[in-house]
C-alpha positions in Angstrom: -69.2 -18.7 65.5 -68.9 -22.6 64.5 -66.5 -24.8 66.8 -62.7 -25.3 65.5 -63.2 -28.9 64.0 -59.9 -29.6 65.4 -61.0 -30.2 68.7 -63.3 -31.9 70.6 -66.3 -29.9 72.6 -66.8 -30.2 76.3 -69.8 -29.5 78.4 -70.3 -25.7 79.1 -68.7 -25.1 75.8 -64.7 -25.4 76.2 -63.1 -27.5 73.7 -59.9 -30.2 74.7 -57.2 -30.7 71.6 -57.1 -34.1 69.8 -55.4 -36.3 71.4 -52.0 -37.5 70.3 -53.5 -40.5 68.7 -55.9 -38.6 65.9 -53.3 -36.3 65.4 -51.4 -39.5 64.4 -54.3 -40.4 62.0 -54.9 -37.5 60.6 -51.6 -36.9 59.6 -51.7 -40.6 57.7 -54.9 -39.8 56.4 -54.0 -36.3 54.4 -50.7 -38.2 53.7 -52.9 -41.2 51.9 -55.4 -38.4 50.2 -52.1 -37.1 48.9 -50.4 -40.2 47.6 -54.0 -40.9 46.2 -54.1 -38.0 44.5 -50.5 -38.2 43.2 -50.3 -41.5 42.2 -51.8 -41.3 38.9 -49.2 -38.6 37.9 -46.4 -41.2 39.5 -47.3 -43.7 37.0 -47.4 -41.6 34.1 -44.1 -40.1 34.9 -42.6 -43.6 35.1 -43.7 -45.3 32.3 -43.3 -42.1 29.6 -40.2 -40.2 31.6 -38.1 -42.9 33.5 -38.7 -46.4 31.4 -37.6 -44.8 28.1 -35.0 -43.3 29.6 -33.5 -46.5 31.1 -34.9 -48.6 27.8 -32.2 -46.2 25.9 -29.7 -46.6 28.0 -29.5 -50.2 27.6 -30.2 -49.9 24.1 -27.2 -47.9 23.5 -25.1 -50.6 24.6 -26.0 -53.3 21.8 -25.8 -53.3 18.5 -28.3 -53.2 15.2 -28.5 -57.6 16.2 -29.6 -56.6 19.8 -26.1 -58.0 20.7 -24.1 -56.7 23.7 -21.1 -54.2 22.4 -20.5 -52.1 25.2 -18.9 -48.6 24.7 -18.5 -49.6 20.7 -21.3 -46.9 19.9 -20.0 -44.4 22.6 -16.5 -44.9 20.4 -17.8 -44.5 16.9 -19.8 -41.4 17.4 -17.0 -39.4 19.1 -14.6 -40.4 16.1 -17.7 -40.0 13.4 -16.8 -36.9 11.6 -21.1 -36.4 11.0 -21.5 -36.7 15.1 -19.0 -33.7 15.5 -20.4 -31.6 13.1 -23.7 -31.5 14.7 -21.9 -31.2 17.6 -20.3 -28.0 16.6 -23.6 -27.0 14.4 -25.5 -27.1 17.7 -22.8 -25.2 19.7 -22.9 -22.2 17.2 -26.5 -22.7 17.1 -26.7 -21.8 21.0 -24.1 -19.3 21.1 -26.0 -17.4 18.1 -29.3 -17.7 19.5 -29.6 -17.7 23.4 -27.7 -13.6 23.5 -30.7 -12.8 21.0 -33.8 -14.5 22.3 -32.6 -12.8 26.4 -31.8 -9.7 24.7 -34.9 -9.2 22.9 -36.9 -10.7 25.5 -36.0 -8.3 27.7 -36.2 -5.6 25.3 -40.0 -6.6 25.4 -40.2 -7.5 28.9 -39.2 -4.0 29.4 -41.7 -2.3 26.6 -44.8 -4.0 28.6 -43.6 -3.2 32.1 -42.2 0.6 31.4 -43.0 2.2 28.2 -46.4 0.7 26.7 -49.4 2.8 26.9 -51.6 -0.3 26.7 -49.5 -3.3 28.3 -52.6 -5.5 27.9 -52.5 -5.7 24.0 -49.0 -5.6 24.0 -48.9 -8.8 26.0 -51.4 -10.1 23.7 -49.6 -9.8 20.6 -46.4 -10.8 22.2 -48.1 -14.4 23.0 -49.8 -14.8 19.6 -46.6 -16.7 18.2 -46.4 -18.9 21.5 -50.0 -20.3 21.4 -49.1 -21.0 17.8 -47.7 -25.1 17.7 -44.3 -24.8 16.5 -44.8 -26.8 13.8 -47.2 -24.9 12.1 -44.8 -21.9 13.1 -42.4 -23.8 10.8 -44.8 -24.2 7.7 -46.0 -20.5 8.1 -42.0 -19.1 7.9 -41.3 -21.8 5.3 -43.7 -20.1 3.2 -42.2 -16.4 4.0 -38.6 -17.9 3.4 -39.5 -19.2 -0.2 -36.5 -17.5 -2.3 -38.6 -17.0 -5.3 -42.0 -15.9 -4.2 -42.0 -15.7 -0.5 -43.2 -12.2 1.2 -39.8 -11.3 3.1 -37.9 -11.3 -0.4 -40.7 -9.5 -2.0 -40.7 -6.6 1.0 -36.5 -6.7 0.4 -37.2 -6.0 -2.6 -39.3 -3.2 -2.2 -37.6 -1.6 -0.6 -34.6 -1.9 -2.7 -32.7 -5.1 -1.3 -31.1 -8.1 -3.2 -34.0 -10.8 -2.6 -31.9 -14.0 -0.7 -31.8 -17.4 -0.4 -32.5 -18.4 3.3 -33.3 -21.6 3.7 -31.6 -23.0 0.9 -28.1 -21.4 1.6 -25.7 -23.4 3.6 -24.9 -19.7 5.0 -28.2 -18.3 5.7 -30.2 -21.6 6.7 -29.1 -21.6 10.2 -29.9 -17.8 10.4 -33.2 -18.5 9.1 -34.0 -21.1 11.7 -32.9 -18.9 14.3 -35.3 -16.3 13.3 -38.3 -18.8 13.9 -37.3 -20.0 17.1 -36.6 -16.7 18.3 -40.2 -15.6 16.8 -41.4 -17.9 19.3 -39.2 -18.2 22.3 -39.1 -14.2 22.6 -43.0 -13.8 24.0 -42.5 -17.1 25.9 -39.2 -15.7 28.4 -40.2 -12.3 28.2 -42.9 -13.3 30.7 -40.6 -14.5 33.3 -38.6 -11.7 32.8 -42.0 -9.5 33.1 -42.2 -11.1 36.3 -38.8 -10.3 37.5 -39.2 -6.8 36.5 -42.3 -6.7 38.6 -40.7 -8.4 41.5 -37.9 -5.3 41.8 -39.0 -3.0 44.4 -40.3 0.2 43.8 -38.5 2.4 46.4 -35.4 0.9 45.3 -36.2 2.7 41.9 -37.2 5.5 43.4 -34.4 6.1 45.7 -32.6 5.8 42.5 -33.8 8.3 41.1 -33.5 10.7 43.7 -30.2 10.2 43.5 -29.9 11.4 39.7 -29.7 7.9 38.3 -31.1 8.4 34.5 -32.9 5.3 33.1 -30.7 3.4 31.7 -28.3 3.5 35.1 -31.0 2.9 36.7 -31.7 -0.4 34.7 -28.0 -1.6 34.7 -26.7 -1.3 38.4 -30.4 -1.6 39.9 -32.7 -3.3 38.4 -30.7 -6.0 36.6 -28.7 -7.1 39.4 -31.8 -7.6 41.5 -33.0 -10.0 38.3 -30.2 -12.3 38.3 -32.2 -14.6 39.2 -34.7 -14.8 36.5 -32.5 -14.1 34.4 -30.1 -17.1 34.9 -33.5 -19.2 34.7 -34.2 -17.9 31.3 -30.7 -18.3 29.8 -30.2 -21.8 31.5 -33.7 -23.0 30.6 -33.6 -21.3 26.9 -30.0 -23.1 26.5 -31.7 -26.5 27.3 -34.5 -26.0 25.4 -32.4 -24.6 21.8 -30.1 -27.5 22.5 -33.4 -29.9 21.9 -34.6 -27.9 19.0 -36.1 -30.1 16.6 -39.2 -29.7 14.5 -37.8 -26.3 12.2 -35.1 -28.2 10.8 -37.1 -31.8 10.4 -39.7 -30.0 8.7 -37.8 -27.0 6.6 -34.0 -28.1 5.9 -33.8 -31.9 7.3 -30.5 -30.6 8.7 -29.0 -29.4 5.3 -27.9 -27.7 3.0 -24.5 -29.4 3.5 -25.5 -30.1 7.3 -25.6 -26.9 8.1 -28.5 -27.2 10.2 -27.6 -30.9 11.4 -28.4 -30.1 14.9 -27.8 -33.1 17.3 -31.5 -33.6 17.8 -32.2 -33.9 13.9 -29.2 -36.4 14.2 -30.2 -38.6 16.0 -33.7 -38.2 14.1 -31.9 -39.8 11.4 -29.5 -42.3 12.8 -32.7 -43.8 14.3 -35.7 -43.7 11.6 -33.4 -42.7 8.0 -30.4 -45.1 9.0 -32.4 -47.7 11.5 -29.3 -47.9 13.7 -31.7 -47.5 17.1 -28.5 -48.2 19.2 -26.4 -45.5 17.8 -29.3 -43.0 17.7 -29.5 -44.3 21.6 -26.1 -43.6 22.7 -26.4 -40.0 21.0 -29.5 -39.2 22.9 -27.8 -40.2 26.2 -24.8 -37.8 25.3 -26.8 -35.1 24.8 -29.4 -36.2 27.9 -25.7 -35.9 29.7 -25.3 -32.2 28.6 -28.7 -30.8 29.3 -28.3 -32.2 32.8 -25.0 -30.5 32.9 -26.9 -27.5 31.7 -29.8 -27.8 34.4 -27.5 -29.0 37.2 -26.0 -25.3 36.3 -29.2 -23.7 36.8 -29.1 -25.3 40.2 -26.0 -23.8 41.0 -26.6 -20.4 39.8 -29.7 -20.3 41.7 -27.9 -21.3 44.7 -25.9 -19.2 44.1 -28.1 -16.5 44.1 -29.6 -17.3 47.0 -27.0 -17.7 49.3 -25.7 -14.2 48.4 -29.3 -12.4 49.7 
């Protein structure tokens, strides 16, 4: 058996603990081997997280001279009838879409966990469209959204549909981006939520079910409440990330028809390289920085909330 390398051997084999002293320097030491070790990511995380950060917030208080206007852009944006329409476009957006992507990334979440034969492959295929950059995502449904020749008007067609317009109708654009982002976000939550469905335990079901509980009560007053907390990650985290959505509409509507799909990232998109007004586009990004904090200091809470009720 080899000696603890904690402490030091004695004659006849007995070993004394480290003295207070190289307990002391050990302790600095692993603390320097982590700092070492961290440091690199320290830097990075400053100079490509925190700087710009700051650098906007400055910048939103000057004007297109780089002069000093204070809360002038703050002022114009909540009276600019264009700011509050993407306001309102994005607040739809997430009302539409967040119910949706949980819903059918639970529906999934539970198809892998309970009723697939082969979870393996169904896991597979329900990460294809997540290893897939969105941006290509984008192109591909482009291409299936064309009204005149694309394949989704051709299959409503065949199957005895009126063909539509999608992503050139100011009523069906936004539904249309929807779609794609929910083609993608749908494999990406329903593994946390495959993981919450994993973490509820077993002779809780059980018991359950010895109690007559059918499936679906079982699912609604057991297994649910025990994934509250995975589930208020994904709908916090999914909220956040819809409210930065960004490359669908740059790339398939450029917020149109009529602004329909002027969401407030693609806003400020354009304030800052179509109108080159950087401090405008600056004090929008720090608006909406200011709601997805609100949005993840809300997960904190929930979470907390969660936890304090166990």
């Amino acid at each position: 058996m080899s000696a603890d390398p904690s402490t030091k051997p004695i004659r006849g084999g007995a070993s004394l603990p480290p003295s207070p002293a190289e307990t002391r320097n050990r302790r600095h030491q692993a603390t320097l081997n982590a700092f070492l070790f961290l440091f690199p990511a320290f830097v990075l995380l400053i100079l490509f997280r925190l700087a710009p950060v700051i650098q906007v917030f400055f910048d939103s208080f000057l004007n297109s001279s780089a002069e000093w206007v204070g809360l002038e852009n703050y002022r114009f944006l909540l009276e600019s009838e264009s700011f509050l329409n993407s306001v309102r476009v994005t607040l739809i957006f997430n009302v539409l879409i967040n119910p949706i992507q949980i819903v059918m990334a639970l529906g999934m979440a539970l198809l892998i966990v309970d009723g697939a034969k082969k979870p393996g492959m169904w896991q597979t295929l329900n990460l294809l469209p997540v290893v897939v950059p969105l941006a290509i995502s984008s192109l591909i449904w482009g291409v299936a959204f064309r009204p005149d020749d694309g394949i989704i008007n051709a299959i409503l067609i065949a199957i005895g549909l009126p063909e539509q317009r999608w992503l050139t109708s100011a009523d069906q654009a936004m539904m249309s981006i929807i779609i794609l982002a929910s083609w993608v976000g749908v494999g990406y939550w329903s593994l946390f939520l495959v993981a919450g469905l994993h973490q509820v335990p077993k002779d809780v079901i059980e018991a359950a079910t010895l109690d007559g509980a059918r499936y679906w009560r079982t699912l609604w007053y057991v297994r649910l409440p025990l994934m509250r907390r995975p589930l208020a990650f994904v709908l916090v985290a999914d909220t956040a990330v819809n409210l930065l959505l960004f490359a669908p509409v740059q790339i398939l509507t450029r917020g149109g028809p009529v602004d329909s799909t002027n969401l407030v990232m693609f806003d400020i998109y354009r304030n800052a390289f179509v109108f080159a007004d950087l401090p405008l586009a600056a004090a929008e990004t720090m608006l909406l920085l200011i709601v997805v904090m609100a949005i993840v200091g809300l997960q904190f809470f929930m979470l907390n909330q969660r936890r304090s009720g166990n």
